[in-house]
C-alpha positions in Angstrom: 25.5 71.2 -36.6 25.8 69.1 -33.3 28.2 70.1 -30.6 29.9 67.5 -30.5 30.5 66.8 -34.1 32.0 70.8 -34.3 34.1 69.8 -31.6 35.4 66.7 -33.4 35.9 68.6 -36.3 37.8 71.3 -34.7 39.8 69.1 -33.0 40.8 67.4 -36.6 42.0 70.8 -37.5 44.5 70.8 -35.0 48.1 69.7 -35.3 49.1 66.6 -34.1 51.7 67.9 -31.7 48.6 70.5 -30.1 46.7 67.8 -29.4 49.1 65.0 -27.8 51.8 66.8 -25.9 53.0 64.3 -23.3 54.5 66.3 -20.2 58.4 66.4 -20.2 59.8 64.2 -19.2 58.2 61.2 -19.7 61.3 59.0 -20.3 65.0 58.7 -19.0 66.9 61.7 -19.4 70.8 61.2 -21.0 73.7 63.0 -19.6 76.9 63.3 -21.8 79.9 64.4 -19.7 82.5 65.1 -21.5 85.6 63.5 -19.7 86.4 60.3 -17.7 84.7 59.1 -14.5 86.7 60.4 -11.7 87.4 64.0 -12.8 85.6 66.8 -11.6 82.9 67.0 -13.9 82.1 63.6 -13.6 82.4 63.1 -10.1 79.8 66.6 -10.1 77.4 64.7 -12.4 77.0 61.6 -10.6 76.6 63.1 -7.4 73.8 65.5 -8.7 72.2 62.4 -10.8 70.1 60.8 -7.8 68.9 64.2 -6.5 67.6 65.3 -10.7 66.4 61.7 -11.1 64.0 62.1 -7.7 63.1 65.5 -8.9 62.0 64.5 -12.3 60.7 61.6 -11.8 63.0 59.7 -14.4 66.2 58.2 -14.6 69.5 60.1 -15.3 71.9 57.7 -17.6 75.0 58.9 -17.0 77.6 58.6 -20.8 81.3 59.2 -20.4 82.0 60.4 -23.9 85.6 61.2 -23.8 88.3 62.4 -26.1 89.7 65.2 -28.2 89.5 68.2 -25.9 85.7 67.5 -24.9 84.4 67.8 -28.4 83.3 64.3 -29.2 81.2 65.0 -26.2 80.0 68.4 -27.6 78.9 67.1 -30.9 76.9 64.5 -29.5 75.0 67.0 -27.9 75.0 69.7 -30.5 73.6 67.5 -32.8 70.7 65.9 -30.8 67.0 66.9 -31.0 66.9 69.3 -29.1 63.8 67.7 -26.6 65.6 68.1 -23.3 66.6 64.4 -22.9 70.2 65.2 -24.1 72.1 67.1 -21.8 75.9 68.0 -21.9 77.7 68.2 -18.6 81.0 70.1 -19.6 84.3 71.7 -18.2 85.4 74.9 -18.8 87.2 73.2 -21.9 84.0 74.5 -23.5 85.9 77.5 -23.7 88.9 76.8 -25.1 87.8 74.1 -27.3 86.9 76.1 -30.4 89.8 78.2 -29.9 91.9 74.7 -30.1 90.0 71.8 -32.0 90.2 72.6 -36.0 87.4 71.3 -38.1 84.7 71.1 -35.9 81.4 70.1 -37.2 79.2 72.5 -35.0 79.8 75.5 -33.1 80.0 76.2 -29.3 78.8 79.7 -29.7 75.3 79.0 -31.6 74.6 74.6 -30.8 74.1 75.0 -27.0 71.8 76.5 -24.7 73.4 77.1 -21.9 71.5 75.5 -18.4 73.3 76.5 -15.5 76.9 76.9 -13.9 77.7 73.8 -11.7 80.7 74.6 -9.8 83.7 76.5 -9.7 87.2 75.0 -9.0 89.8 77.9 -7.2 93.5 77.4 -8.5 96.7 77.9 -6.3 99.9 79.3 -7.9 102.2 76.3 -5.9 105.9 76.3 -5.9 108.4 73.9 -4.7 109.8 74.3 -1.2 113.2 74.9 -2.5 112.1 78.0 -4.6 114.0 81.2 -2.5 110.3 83.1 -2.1 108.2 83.1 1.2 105.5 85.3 -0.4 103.8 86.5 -3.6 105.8 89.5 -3.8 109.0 87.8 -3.3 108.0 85.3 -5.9 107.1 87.9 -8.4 110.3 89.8 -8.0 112.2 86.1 -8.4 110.5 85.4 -11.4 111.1 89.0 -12.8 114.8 88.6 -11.7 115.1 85.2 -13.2 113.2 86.1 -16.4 116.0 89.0 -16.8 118.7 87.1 -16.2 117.6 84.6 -19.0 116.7 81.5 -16.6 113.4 81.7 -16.3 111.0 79.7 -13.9 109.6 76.2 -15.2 105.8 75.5 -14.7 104.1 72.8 -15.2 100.7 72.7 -16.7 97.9 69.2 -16.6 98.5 70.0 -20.7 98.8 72.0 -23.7 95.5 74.4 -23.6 94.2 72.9 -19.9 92.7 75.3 -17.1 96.2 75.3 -15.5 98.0 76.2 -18.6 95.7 79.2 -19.3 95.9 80.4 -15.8 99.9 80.7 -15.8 99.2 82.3 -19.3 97.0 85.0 -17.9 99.1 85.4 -14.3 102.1 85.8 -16.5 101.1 88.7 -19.0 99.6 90.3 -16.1 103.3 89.9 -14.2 105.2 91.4 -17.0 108.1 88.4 -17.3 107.8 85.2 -18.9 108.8 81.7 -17.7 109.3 78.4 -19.2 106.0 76.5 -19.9 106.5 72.1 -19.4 103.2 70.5 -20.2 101.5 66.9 -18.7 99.2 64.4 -19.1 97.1 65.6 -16.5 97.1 67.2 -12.9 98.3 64.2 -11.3 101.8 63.7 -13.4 102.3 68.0 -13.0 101.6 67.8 -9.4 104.3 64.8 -9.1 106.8 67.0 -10.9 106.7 69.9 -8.7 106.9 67.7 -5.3 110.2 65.9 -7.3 111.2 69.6 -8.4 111.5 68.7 -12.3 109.5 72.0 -11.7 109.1 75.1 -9.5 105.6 75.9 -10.2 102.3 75.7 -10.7 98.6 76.5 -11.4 97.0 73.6 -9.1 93.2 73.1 -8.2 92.4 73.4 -4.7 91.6 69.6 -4.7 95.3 68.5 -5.6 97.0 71.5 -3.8 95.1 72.6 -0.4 96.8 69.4 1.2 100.2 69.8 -0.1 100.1 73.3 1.1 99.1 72.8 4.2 101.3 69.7 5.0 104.2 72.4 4.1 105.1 69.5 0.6 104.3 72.9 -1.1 104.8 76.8 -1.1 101.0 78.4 -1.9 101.9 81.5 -2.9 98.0 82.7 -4.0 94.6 81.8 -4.8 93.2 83.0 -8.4 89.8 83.6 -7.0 88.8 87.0 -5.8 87.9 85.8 -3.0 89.9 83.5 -0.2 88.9 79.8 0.2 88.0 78.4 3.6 90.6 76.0 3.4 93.3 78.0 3.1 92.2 81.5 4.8 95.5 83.1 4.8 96.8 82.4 1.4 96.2 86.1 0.0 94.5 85.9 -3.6 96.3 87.6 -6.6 93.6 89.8 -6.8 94.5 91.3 -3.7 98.1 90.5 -4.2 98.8 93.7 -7.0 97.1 91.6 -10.1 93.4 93.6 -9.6 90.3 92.1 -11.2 92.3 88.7 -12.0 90.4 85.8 -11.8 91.1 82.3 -13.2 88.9 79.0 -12.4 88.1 75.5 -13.5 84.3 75.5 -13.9 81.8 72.7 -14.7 78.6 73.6 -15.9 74.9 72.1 -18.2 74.4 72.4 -21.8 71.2 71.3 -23.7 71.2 71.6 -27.5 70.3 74.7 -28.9 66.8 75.0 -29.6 65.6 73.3 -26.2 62.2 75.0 -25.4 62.4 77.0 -22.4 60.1 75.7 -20.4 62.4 73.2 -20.2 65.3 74.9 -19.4 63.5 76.6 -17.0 62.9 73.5 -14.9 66.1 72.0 -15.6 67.9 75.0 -14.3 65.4 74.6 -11.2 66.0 71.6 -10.1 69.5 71.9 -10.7 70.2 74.7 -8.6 67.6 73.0 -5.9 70.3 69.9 -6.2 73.0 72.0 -5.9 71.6 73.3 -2.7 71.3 70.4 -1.0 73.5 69.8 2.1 75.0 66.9 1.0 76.0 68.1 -2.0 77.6 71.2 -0.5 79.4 69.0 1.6 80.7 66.8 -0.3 81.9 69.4 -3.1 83.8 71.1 -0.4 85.6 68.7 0.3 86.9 68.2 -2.7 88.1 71.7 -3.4 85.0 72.7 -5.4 82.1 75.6 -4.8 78.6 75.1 -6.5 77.3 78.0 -8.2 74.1 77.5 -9.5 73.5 80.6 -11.7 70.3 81.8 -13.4 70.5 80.5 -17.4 71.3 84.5 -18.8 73.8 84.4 -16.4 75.4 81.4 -17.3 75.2 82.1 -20.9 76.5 85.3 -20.3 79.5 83.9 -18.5 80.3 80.9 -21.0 80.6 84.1 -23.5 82.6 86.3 -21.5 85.1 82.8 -20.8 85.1 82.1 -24.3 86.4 85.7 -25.5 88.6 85.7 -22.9 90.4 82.2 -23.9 90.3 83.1 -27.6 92.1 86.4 -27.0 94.9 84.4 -25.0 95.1 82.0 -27.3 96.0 83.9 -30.1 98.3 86.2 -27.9 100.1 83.7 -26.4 99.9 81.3 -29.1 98.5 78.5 -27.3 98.1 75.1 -29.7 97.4 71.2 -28.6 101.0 70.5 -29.9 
């Protein structure tokens, strides 16, 4: 037989999918985020989009899906094919969400691979200036005080099941004494309620916080990070403060639907954290009370799992519900 009719032949044989694979990607690339434009993940995604889009060589169409804890978000992901043109940009609501949302139609442990860790967001345990404590030790012994006395502290949370609310959650167990829990819609109304002094504290980011703090509006008391931020270098962390190994932060991070070859993830997480290392990026981030991360995919994945243990335990400890 001819060579090149056994060729022909043996390239019938084939799968169609062996013998066209067009290079990834090839067309524009969807990026879910999973609440409003102006939050932090949003404001993350956009100012990565122009860096992935010159890296890839495609456009990134930025889709606010918002609503019902992140998980209208989450199953638009979850359920997409998973070719790496649908990508999840997600809070650390990814966390809490199954532990919260009832009746979900796919699950955050199994309908994700996990990409990369964006940022991280530091929270500052805040109190209002009329609260009689100049330090974290003097705040812990008022609150212990108070608690005893049955007139415990008020703190305000951004809502029922939020970053902020989980934080207090955790600082309080670890504290020993319990306080009065007085949930918003958002960081904005619960900042506004400690500067009026409806409340005397709370779990802040280091975006809404840092300045408040630093103009004196606001007593910072300690950072949840184990490490101190820049911005406020001699705010102690609660780490350091008699609370060893606690650590509490918002976090943004990249989710492709499970399945997602890894090729793929392998370049996504590349350029991602090549993004993420860009000047400008750094800059700007910092300024807005954020710190990029850029982790390797196990260790994202193996962080998203350690969070989402962590938030299920205090959930069911502490009761936490969206009511």
């Amino acid at each position: 037989m001819p060579l090149a009719r056994r060729t022909l032949l043996a390239a019938a044989a084939l799968p169609l999918p062996a013998l066209a694979q067009p290079a990834w990607p090839n067309r524009p690339i969807r990026a879910i985020v999973s609440f409003p434009p102006g939050g932090a993940i949003d404001t993350t995604t956009r100012l990565l989009a122009p860096f992935l889009s010159e890296s890839l060589g495609q456009p990134i169409v930025i889709e606010n899906r918002t609503g019902a804890t992140g998980t209208i978000a989450g199953a638009a992901v979850a359920s997409a094919a998973p070719d790496g043109y649908t990508l999840l940009f997600d809070a650390s609501t990814h966390a809490s969400a199954p532990h919260l949302v009832r009746n979900l139609n796919f699950s955050y442990a199994t309908g994700f691979a996990p990409v990369t860790q964006l940022t991280s967001v530091p929270l500052i345990l805040v109190a209002h200036p009329s609260v009689p404590a100049n330090s974290i030790a003097e705040f812990m012994a008022l609150g212990r005080a108070r608690a005893a006395a049955g007139q415990p502290l008020t703190y305000a949370s951004s809502g029922n099941g939020s970053a902020a609310h989980y934080a207090a959650v955790l600082f309080l167990q670890r504290a020993g004494w319990e306080a009065t829990h007085v949930p918003f819609r958002g960081g904005g109304p619960a900042v506004q309620a400690l500067l009026s002094g409806t409340v005397q504290f709370h779990m802040g980011t280091a975006a809404s916080s840092t300045a408040l703090v630093q103009s004196g509006q606001l007593k910072g008391y300690a950072v949840t990070m184990r490490e101190r931020i820049p911005q406020l270098p001699d705010t102690p962390t609660l780490n350091e403060s008699g609370m060893p190994g606690y650590e509490w932060t918002e976090w943004g991070g990249v989710f492709a639907p499970a399945g997602t070859p890894d090729p793929i993830l392998d370049r996504l997480n590349t350029v991602i954290r090549e993004a993420l290392a860009q000047p400008a990026v750094r800059e700007r981030l910092g300024a807005i009370g954020m710190l990029p991360v850029a982790s390797p995919r196990a260790a994202f994945a193996a962080y998203v799992r350690e969070q989402q243990e962590l938030v299920g335990r205090l959930t069911r400890e502490a009761n936490v519900t969206l009511d």
